[in-house]
C-alpha positions as CSV (number, residue, x, y, z in Angstrom):
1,X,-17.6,44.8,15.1
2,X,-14.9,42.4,15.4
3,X,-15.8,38.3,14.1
4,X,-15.2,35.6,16.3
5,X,-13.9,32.1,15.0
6,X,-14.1,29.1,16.5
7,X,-13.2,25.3,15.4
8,X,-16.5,23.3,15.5
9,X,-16.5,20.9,18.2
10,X,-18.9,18.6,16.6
11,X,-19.4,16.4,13.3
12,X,-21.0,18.3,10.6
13,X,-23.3,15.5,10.4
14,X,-24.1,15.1,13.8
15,X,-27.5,17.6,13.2
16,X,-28.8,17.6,16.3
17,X,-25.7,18.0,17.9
18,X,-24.8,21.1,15.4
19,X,-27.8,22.7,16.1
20,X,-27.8,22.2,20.0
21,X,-24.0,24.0,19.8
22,X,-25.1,26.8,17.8
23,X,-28.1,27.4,20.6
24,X,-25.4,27.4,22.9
25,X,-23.2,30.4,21.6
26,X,-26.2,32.5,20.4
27,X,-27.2,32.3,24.5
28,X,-23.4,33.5,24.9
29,X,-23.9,36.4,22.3
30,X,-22.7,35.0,18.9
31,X,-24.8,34.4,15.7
32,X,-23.2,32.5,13.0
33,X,-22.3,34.2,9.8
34,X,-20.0,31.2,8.2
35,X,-19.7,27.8,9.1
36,X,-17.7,25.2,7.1
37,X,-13.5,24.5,8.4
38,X,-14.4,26.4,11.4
39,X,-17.5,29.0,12.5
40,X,-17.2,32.4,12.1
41,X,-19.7,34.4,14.4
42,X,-21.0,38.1,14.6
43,X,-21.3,39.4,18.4
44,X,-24.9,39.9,19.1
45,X,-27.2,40.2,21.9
46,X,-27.7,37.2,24.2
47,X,-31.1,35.5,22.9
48,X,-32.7,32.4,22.8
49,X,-31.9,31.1,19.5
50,X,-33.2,27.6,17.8
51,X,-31.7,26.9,14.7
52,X,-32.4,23.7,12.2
53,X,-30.3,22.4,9.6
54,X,-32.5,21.4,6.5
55,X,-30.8,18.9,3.8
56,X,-30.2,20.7,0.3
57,X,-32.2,18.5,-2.3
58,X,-30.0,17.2,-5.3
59,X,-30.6,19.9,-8.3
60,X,-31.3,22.7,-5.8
61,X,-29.0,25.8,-5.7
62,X,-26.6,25.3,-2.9
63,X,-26.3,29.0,-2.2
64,X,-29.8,29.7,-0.7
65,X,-33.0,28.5,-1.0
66,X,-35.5,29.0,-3.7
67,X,-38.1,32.0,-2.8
68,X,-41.2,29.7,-2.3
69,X,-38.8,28.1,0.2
70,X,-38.0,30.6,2.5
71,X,-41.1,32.4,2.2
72,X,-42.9,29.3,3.3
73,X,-40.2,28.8,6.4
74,X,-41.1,32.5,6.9
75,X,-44.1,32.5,7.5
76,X,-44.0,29.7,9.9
77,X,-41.6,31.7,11.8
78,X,-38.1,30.8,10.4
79,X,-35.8,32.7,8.4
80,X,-32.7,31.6,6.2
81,X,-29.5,32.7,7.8
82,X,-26.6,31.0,5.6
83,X,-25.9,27.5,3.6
84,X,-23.2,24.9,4.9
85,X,-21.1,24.1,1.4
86,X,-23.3,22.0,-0.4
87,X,-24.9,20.0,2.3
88,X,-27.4,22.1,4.5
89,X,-29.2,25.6,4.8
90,X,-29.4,26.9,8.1
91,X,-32.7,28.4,9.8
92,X,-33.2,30.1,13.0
93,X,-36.4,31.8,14.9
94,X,-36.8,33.2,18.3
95,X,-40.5,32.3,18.4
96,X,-40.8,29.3,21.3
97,X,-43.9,28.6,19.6
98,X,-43.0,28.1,16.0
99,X,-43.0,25.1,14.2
100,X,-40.6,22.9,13.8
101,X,-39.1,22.6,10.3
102,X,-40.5,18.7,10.4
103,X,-43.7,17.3,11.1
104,X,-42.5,13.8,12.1
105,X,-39.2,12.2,13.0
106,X,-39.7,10.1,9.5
107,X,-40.3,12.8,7.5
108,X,-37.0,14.5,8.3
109,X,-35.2,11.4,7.9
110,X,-36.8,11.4,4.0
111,X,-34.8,14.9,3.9
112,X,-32.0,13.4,4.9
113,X,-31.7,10.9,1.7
114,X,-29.8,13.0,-0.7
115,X,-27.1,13.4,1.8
116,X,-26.9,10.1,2.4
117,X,-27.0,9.0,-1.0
118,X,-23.9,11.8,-1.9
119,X,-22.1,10.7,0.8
120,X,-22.3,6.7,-0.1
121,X,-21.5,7.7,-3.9
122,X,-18.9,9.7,-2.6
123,X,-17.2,7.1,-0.2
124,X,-17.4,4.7,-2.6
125,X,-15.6,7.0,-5.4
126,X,-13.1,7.5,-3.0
127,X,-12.2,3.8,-2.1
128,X,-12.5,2.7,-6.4
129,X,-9.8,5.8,-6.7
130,X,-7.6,4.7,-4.1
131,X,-7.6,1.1,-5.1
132,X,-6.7,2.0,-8.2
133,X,-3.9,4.3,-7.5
134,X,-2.6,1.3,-4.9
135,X,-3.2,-1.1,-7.7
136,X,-1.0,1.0,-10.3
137,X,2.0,1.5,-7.8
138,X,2.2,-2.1,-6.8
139,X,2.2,-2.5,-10.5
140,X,5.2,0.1,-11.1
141,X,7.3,-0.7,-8.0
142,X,6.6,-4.7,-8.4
143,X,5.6,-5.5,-12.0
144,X,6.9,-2.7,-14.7
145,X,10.4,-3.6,-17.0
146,X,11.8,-1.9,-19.6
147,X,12.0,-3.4,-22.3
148,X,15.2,-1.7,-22.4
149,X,16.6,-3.1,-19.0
150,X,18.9,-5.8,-19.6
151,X,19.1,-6.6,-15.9
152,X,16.0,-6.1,-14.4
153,X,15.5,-6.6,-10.6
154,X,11.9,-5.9,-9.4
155,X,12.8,-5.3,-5.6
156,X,16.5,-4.1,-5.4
157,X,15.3,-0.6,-5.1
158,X,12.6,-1.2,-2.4
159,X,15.1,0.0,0.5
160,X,15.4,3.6,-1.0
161,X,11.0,3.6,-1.1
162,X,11.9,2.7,2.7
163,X,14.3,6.1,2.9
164,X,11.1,7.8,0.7
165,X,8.5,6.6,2.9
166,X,10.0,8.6,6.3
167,X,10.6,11.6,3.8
168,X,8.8,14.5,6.4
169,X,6.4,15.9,3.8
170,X,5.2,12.0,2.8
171,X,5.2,11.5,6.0
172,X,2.7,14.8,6.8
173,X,1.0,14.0,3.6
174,X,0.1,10.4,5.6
175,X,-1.0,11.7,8.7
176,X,-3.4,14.5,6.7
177,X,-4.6,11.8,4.6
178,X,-5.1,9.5,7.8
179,X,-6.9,11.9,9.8
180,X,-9.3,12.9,6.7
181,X,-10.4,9.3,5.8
182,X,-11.2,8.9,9.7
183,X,-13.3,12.3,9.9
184,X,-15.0,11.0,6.9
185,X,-15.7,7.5,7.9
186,X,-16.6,9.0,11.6
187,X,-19.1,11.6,9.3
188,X,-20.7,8.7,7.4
189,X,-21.4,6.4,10.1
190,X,-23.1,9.3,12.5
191,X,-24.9,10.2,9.3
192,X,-26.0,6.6,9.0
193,X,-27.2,5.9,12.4
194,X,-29.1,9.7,12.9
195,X,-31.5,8.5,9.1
196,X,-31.5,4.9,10.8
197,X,-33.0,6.2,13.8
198,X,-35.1,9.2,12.4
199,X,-36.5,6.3,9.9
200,X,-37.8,4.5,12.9
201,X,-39.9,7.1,14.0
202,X,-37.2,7.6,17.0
203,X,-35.3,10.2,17.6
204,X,-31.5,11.1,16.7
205,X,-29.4,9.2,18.9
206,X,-27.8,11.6,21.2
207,X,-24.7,13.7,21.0
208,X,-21.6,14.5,23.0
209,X,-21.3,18.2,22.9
210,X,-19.2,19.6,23.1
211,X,-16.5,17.5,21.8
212,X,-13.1,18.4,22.8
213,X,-11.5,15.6,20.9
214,X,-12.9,17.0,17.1
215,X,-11.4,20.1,18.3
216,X,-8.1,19.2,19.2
217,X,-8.4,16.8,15.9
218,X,-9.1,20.2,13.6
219,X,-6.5,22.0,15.3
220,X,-3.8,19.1,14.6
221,X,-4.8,18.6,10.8
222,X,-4.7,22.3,10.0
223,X,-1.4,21.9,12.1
224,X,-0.4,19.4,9.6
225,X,-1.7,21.3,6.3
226,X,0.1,24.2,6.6
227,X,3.8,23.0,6.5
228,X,2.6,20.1,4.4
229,X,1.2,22.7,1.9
230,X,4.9,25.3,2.6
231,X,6.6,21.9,1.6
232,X,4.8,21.2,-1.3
233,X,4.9,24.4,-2.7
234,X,8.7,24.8,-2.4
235,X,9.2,21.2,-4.0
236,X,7.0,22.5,-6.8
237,X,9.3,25.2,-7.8
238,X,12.9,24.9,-7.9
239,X,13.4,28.4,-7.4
240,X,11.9,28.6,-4.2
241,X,13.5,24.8,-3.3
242,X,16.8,25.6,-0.9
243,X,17.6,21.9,-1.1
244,X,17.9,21.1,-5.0
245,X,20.3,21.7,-7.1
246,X,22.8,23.9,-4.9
247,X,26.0,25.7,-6.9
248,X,28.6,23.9,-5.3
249,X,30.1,26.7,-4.4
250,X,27.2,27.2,-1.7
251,X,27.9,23.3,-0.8
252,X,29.8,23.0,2.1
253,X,29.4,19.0,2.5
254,X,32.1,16.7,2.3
255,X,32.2,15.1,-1.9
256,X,34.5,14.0,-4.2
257,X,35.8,16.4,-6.8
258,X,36.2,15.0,-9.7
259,X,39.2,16.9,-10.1
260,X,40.7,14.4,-7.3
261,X,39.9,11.5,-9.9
262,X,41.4,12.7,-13.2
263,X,45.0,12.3,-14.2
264,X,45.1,15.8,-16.3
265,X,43.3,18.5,-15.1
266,X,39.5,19.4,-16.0
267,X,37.4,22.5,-15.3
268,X,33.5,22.8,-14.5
269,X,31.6,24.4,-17.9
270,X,31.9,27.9,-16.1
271,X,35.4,27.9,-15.3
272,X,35.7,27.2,-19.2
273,X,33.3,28.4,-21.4
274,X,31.5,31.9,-21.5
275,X,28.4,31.0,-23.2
276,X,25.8,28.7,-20.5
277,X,25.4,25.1,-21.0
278,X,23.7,23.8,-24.1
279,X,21.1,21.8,-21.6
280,X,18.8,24.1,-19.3
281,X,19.6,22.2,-16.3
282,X,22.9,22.8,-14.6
283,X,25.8,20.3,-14.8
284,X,26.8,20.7,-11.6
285,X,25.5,20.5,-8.6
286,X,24.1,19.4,-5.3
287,X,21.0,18.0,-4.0
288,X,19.4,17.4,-0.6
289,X,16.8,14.9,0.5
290,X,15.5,14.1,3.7
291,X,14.4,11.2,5.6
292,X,14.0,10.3,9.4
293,X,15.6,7.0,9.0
294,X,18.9,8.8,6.8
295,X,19.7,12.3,8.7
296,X,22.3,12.6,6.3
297,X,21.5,12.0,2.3
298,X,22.9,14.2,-0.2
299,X,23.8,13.6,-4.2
300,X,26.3,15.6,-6.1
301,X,26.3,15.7,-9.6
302,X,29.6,16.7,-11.3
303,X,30.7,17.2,-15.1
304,X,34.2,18.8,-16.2
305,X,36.1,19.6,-19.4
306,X,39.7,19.4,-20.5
307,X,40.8,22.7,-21.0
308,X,42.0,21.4,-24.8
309,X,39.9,20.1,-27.5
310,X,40.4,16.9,-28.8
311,X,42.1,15.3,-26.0
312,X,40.1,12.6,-26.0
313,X,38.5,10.2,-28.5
314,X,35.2,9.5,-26.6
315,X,32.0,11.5,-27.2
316,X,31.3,12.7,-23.7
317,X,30.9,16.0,-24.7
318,X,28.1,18.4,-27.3
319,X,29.3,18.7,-30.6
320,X,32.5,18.5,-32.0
321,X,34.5,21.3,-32.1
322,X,36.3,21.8,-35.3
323,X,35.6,18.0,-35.6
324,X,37.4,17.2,-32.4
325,X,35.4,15.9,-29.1
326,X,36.9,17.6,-25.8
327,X,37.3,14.8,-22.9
328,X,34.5,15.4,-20.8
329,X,34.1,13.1,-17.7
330,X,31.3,12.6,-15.2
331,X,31.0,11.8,-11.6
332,X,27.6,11.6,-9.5
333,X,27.8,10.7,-5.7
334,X,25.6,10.0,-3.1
335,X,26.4,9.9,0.5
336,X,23.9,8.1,3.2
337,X,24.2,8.4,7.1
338,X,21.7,5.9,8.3
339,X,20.0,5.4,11.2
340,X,20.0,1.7,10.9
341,X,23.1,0.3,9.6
342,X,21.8,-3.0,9.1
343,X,20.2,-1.2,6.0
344,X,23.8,-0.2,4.9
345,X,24.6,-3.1,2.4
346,X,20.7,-3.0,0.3
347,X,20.6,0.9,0.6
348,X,24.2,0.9,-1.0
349,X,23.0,-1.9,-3.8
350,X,19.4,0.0,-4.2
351,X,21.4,3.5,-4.9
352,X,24.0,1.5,-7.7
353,X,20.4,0.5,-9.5
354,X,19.8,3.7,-9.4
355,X,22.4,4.9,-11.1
356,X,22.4,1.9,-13.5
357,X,22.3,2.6,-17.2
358,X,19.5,-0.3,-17.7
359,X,20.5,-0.8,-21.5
360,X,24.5,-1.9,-20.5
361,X,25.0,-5.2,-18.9
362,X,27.2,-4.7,-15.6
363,X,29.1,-6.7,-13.7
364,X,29.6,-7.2,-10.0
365,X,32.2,-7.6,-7.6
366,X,33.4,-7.0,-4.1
367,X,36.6,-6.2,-3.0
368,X,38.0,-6.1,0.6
369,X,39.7,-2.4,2.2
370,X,40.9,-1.9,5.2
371,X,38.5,-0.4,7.5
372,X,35.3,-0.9,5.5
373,X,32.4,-3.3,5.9
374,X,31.8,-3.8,2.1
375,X,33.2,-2.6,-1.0
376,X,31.0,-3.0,-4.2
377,X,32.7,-2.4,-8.4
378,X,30.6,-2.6,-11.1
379,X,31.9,-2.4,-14.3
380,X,30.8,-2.1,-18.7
381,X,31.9,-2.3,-21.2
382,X,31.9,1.4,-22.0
383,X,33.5,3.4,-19.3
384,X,30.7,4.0,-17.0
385,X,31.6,2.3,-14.0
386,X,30.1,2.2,-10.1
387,X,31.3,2.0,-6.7
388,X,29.7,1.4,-3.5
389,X,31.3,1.5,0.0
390,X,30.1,1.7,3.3
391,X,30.8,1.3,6.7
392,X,28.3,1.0,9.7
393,X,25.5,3.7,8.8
394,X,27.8,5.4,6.7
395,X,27.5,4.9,2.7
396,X,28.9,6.3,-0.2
397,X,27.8,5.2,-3.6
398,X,29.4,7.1,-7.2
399,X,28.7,6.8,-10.7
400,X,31.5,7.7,-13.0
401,X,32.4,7.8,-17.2
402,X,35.8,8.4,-17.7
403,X,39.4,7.3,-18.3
404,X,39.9,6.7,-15.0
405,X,39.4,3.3,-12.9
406,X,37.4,3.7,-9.9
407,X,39.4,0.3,-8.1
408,X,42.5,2.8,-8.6
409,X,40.8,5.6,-6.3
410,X,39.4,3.6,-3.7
411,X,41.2,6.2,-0.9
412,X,39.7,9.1,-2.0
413,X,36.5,7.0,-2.2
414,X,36.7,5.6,0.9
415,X,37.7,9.6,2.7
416,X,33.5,9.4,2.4
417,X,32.7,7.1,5.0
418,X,35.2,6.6,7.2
């Protein structure tokens, strides 16, 4: 016979309300074979039920009761039908007459210390962890330097966590998290008031039942889990990722080839070599992020080879070949449409820290182009060099090492945001 499901539409520690709603759909034909997410019934015939929730003690076994146990329940007219995780076992009898589980309303509040006791302990594990973990990333986002970083800036990258923070997964992540923490918090304090007043010699206080509000919450949070656990999954691996690192070939965004920068021509590692790349990640490539407050955000990462060894002097390339170093140069790009383009100018600066080598000392300046709100050049040293260049919700922001001079370029640069 075919099992019936159904989302519980009342707190797992509202007891009397629990047990009242189970009453209810044994009268409409269903017995409960699993409760826990969601209850799981077994079609039946239509009978007065009355079923009672009893507190598993701490040490007991959680998946039934111990033989003196139910044979004592037994023989004052209730058997043992399942357990609820770690917190309850369930008991039901059809006798009117029989017993209740409980003497007195005190007495079942004593029963109910254990729960109470793991659910404190567990709250309060909860809050200690979170603390901490808010503790450490205030730390890392506010307080951590390198002792490498030669230019430190503690909060030039804090409009990028912006961008991170309407990221759709994070955002899912949030809303679980936030709907979680209030189930539990709703849990604890029904919990709370039903030993309050059972300790009193009074009564549980009573309960809404059927609540179509826990419903509709349970329904929305597994709404929530299931893309939020797709997401994460895909993230995990990169194989199964559609977004990260894309063969450019399969890239059909606007970029800058680097080809467009260099005075003599270079070729991408496959165009040139048989063997793969001496790293195991690619060289180039494209990668997509998202974010409600950036519809468009996308990075390219590009590194090419002159055809001739020992063109160049500078070591951008593996080893030597026959003691020569073939001119490799880099180019990394990443493009921003935002939603806001107030954020243009600190998005564009948070990206160029971003791409900072921390152990070179750069220097700043802006330069005016036609057509642009803000043009930014920084400048080493060495030849890794950055640009930034934006223009009202539209930025573009590269990272090159090379021959070339990025001020020299600024037209194919600029193609990006205009």
């Amino acid at each position: 016979m075919k099992k019936i499901r159904k989302f519980i539409p009342v707190s797992l520690y509202d007891i009397p309300g629990m047990e009242q709603w189970l009453e209810k759909q044994a009268q409409e034909g269903l017995f409960p074979v699993h409760l826990g997410s969601w209850a799981t019934f077994q079609p039946t015939a239509k009978r007065e039920y009355r079923f009672r929730l009893d507190v598993i003690g701490k040490g007991k076994d959680a998946d039934q009761p111990s033989e003196e146990q139910m044979e004592l329940y037994r023989q004052a007219g209730w058997e043992y039908v399942l357990s609820i995780g770690r917190a309850y076992y369930l008991f039901y009898t059809t006798d009117p007459s029989a017993p209740e589980l409980f003497s007195d309303c005190q007495s079942r509040g004593l029963s109910l210390e254990p729960l109470k006791k793991a659910q404190t302990s567990y709250l309060r594990r909860k809050i200690i962890v979170y603390s901490l973990v808010a503790a450490a990333l205030i730390w890392a986002l506010f307080f951590f330097e390198s002792k490498y970083d030669v230019q430190p800036d503690r909060f030039v990258r804090l409009p990028l966590l912006l961008l991170n923070l309407f990221n759709p997964i994070l955002l899912l992540f949030l809303l679980c998290a936030a709907f979680m923490v209030r189930i539990e918090f709703r849990d604890s304090r029904t919990l709370r008031r039903t030993y309050a007043a059972l300790m009193e010699g009074l009564p549980p206080p009573p309960s809404p039942v059927p609540s179509k509000w826990i419903v509709w919450e349970n329904k929305l949070q597994v709404a929530l889990i299931v893309p939020l656990v797709l997401f994460v999954v895909v993230g995990r691996f990169d194989s199964l990722n559609p977004w990260k690192e894309i063969p450019l070939s399969s890239f059909h965004r606007p970029y800058v080839a680097i080809q467009e920068l260099e005075q003599e021509p270079v070729l991408y590692w496959e165009e040139l070599f048989d063997d793969p790349p001496f790293r195991d990640e690619p060289e180039t490539y494209a990668d997509v992020q998202f974010s409600f407050l950036a519809p468009t955000w996308y990075s390219v990462t590009q590194e090419a080879y002159s055809p001739q060894a020992g063109t160049q002097t500078n070591a951008f390339s593996p080893d030597p070949e026959d003691g020569k170093y073939r001119y490799s140069p880099d180019l990394d790009m990443t493009r921003f449409r935002l939603l806001i383009p107030a954020l243009a100018r600190t998005i564009a600066r948070a990206q160029m820290d971003s791409y900072r080598l921390v152990n070179l000392e750069w220097s700043y300046e802006e330069v005016d182009y036609p057509g642009l709100d803000f043009v930014i050049l920084a400048t080493t040293d060495d030849p890794w060099q950055m640009a930034a260049l934006g223009r009202g919700g539209n930025v573009a922001v590269f990272c090159y090492a090379g021959v070339e001079k990025l001020a020299n370029h600024l037209d194919q640069l600029a193609a990006m945001v205009l």
